[in-house]
Phi, psi and omega in degrees: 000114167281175193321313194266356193310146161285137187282203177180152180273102198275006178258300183303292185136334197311159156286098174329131122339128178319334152200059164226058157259126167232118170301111164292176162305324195212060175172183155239172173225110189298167172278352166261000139310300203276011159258353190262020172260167186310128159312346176272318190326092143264033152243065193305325186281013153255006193251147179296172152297333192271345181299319214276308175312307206287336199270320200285312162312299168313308212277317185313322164287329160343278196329301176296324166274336186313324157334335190237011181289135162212167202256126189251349180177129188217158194256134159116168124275303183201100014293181182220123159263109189249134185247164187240130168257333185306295167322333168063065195217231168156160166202158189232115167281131199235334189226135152359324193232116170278327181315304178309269194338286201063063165304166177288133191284131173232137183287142164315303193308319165321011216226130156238004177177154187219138198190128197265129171231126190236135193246114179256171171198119196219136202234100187314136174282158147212165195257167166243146175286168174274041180220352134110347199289148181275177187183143151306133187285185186192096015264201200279163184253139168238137173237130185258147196221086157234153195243168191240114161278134193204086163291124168224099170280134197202148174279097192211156167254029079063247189194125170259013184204143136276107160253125184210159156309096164310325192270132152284342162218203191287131178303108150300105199225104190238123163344298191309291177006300207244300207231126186271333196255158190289351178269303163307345182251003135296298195264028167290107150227160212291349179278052176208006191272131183312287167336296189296276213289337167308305176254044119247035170246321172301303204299298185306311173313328171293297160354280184302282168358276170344283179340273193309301172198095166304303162334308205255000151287290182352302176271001178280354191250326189285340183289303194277047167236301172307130225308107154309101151120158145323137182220184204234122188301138180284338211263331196223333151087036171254154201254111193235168166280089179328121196261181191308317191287318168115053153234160185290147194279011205229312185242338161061036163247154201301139184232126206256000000 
């Protein structure tokens, strides 16, 4: 087969393009195949056809559920962490049209860990001379650039992390603005700035969101383990009730 010979798509069937293969471990891939896969997903070129069929298989059910997904309450602009609280689910929305997009549906209980990265960047203002030289204001002036980085790490098979921007484009923030004066422009600072703190209060709620509640499918799960009812203590032979923790209420021992 030469270099240039035309494929086919070991998922579809389809004929490839001249450069719209995307390569498997043991196969190809058309590029319209390689969209309907997850957006977190980055290993397609370790993956099998049949790993690929099966992820492709996954998303079409995504998809079926998303029809009954509805949103009771969301973090962001863009993305948007959009949550099901009935459904107990969440999804980071990208686009407009979520039915289109079919973002991943994720269980709260998927969820291990959530984590804010703030990328600063601070750059000195200086004036120009008529001799054309830059010279520092006095005192000196600044401007900050920061972006909100946002990890939600999850048990999922897949992918294990969403990593995204809350801001779309860069935060600005310049001293001169707000404090004109030599005093106020020492002691300015930009994390203290209405901008800085809208998106870290957006970063924490999703944070807190997430968090709570992962946690509280955890004990519902750990609740439907525990005993219904009177049960008789292995430990104290008393016939007791299991308290939140699953220990006897009488010897405070744990009854499994």
């Amino acid at each position: 087969m030469g270099l240039f010979d035309r494929k086919y798509c070991d998922v579809c069937g389809s004929k490839i393009g001249l450069f719209g293969n995307r390569k498997l471990e043991n196969g190809n891939l058309c590029k319209d195949c390689a969209k309907k896969l997850s957006y977190w997903f980055d290993d397609r070129r370790h993956s099998t056809v049949e790993e690929i069929k099966a992820q492709l298989a996954y998303r079409e059910g995504n998809k079926k559920q998303l029809e009954s997904f509805n949103i009771t309450k969301s973090y962001g602009r863009d993305p948007v962490v959009a949550i099901d609280e009935d459904k107990r689910q969440f999804a980071i929305v990208r686009t407009g049209n979520i039915r289109e997009e079919n973002p991943d549906l994720i269980s709260f209980s998927q969820v291990t860990g959530c984590d804010v990265d703030i990328e600063e960047d601070k750059q000195e203002e200086k004036r120009t001379l008529e001799d054309g030289r830059e010279v520092s204001y006095n005192p000196p002036r600044y401007t900050w650039y920061y972006d909100f980085h946002m990890t939600i790490r999850v048990n999922h098979p897949y992918f294990d992390d969403m990593s995204f921007d809350l801001n779309d484009s860069q935060i600005r923030i310049d001293s001169e603005d707000l404090n004109r004066s030599a005093v106020g422009a020492l002691r300015f600072n930009p994390r203290k700035h209405p901008d800085f703190l809208e998106y870290m209060q957006m970063a924490n709620e999703i944070k807190a969101a997430l968090t709570e509640m992962r946690d509280t499918e955890r004990q519902r799960a750990e609740e439907a383990k525990l005993p219904v009812g009177p049960v008789i203590c292995p430990f104290c032979g008393a016939t007791t009730t299991p308290d939140s923790n699953g220990c006897c209420e009488y010897c405070m021992s744990p009854i499994k």
